[in-house]
N, C-alpha and C positions, 0 to 999 in steps of 0.2 A: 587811374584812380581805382581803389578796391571798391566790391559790389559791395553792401547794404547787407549785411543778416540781419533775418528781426527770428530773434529768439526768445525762449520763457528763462529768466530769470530763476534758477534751484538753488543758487547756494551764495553767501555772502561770506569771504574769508575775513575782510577787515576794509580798512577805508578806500582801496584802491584793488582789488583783486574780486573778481565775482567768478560762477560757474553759472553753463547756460547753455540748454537743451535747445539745439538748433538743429530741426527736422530729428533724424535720425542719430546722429552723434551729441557728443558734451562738447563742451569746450571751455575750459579755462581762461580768463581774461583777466588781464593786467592793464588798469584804465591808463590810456597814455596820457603821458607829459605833466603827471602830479606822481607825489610819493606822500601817502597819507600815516601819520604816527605810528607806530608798532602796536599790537597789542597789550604789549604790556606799557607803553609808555604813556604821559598825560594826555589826553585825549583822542588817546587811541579807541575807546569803546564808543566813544561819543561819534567819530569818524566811522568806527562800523554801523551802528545804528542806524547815523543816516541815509549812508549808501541803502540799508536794508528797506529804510522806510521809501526810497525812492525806487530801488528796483526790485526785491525779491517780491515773486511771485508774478511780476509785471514784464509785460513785453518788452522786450529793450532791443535797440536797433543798434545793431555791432558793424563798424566797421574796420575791417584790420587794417592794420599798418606794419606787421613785423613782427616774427617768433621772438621772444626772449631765449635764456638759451637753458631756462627752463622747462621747455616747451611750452607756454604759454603764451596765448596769441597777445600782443600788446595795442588793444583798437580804443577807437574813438568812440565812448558808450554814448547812447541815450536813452534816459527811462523817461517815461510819462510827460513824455514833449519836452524834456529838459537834458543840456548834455552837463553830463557827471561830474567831469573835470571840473570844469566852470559853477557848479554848482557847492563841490567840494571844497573849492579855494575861495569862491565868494562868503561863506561861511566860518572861513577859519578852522577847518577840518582835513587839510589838504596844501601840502607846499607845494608849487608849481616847481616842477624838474628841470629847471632849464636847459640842461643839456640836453633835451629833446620834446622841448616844448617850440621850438623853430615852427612848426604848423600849426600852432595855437596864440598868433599873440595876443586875444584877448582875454589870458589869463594871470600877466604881470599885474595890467593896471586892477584887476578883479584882488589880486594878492594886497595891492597897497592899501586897495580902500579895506580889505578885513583887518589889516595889520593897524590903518590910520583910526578905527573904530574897535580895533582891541578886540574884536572879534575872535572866540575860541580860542584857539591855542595861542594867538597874538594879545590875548588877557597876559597873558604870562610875563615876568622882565627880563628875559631870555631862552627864548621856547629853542627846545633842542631840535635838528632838524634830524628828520627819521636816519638821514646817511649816518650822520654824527654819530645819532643812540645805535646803530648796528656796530659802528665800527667801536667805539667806546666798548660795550657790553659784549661785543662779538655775535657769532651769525649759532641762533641754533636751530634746528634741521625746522623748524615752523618761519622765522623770523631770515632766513636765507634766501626764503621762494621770492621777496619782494624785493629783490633790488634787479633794477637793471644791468642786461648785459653790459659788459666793459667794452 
């Protein structure tokens, strides 16, 4: 199992991506096992928001799990006694990645009850999911950095 960094939270890119001053270095983080709306998509601001309201500026406990091939570390966040993921999807801010959400399964049943309660992006009659709007709209050099390695 990976150690624990507890880092200060500087930068919020969008629902699922943070930067964050640990000791001496930065470090880009790509929250695992969720992919949160694009920027430009419906509820994409809404999903960065929240993320910001829960970590920037706040200590957050990173634990990695695996480079993307971004370089960006892909860990299991948590801000202010709360982890991200579970937080993001319980909200309807946030679609659980299944393809490598296998170490997280308490964020299926977290997705249904937002989906069964219409919650944020599951308000919608067909909420696009972020892979979909990348591939539909294509990848531009902002909206590329968020997808998981293949």
């Amino acid at each position: 199992p990976a150690t624990a960094l507890l880092c200060l939270v500087i930068a919020v890119a969008d629902g699922d991506t943070l930067t964050a001053r640990c000791g001496a270095h930065t470090l880009r983080v790509r929250i695992a096992a969720i992919d949160a709306p694009e920027s430009r998509q419906r509820f994409g601001p809404e999903s960065r928001q929240q993320l910001t309201r829960l970590c920037w500026q706040q200590r957050a406990r990173i634990t990695p799990r695996e480079q993307d091939k971004y370089g960006r570390t892909v860990a299991q966040v948590s801000c202010q006694g709360q982890d991200v993921a579970s937080t993001q999807v319980r909200t309807g801010l946030a679609w659980v990645y299944t393809a490598y959400a296998q170490n997280d399964p308490q964020l299926l049943p977290l997705q249904q009850q937002a989906r069964a309660a219409r919650r944020g992006l599951w308000a919608q009659p067909r909420p696009l999911p972020p892979w979909s709007y990348r591939q539909r709209y294509g990848h531009s050099n902002r909206s590329s950095i968020h997808s998981y390695p293949r």
